[in-house]
N, C-alpha and C positions, 0 to 999 in steps of 0.2 A: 519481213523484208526491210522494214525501217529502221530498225531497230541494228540490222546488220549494216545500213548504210550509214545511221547517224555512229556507230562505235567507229567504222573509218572515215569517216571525218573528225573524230576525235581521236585518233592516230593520226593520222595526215596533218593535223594542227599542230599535234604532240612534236612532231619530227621537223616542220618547217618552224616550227620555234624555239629547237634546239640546234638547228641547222644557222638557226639565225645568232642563236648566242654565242656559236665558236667562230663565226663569221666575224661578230662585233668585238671576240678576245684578240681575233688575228689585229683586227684593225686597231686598236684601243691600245697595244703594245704598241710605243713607238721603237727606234731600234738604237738603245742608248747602250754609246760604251761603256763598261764596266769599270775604268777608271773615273768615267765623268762620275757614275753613282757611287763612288766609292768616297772621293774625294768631295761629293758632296755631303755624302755620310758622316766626315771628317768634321768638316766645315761645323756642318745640325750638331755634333757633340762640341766640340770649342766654344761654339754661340750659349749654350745649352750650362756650360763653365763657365763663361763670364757672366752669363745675367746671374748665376746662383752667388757668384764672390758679390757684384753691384748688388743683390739685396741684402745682402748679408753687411754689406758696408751701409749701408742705407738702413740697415735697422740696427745698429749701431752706434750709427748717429742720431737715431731718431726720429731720421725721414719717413721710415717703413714704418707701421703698428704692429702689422699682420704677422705674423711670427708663424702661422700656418704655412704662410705664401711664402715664407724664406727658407721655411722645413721644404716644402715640395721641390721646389728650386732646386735643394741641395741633393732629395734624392734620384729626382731625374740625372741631374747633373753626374752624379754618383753612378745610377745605373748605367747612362750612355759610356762612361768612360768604360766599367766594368764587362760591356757588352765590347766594346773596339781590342779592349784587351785579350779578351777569349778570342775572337774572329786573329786577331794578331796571330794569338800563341797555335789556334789550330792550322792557322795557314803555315806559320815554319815549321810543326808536326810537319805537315803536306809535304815542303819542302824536303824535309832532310830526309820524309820515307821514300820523293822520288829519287835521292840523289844516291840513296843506300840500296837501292833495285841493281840488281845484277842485269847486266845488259848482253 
């Protein structure tokens, strides 16, 4: 008999602690536009190009040493642009397959 009452307690825990985690998903989401996160996303790759050009100027001049930290720099900087580019091209895909939909 114990053995049946401690395995539903260990369900009953299971299920209020998973009840509690899509509880805490719901809440933890705030409810941002999609232009604010987009535009922000913009912003993080432009920032992301300029500190790579400023090191790279800076270890040119001499200021920099790190030659690692101006490589990383550049290829972050690289991949963010790389990543805006795809998002770019598959959203006008997007576009021009909804505008070639027969209506």
């Amino acid at each position: 008999m114990e053995v049946k009452s401690l395995h539903s307690l260990i369900v009953q825990n299971q299920a209020a602690q998973k009840a509690s985690q899509v509880e805490n998903i719901q809440h933890a989401a705030p409810n941002v536009d999609f232009t604010e996160r987009f535009s922000e996303g913009l912003n993080e790759v432009a920032r992301a190009q300029n500190n790579a050009s400023e090191l790279a100027k800076a270890y040119e001049l001499g200021t920099e040493t790190d030659l690692a930290k101006v490589m990383v720099a550049q290829q972050v900087s690289s991949l963010g642009f790389q990543m805006t580019l795809n998002v770019r091209n598959k959203a006008l895909s997007a576009y021009k397959d909804i505008m070639n939909m027969p209506v």
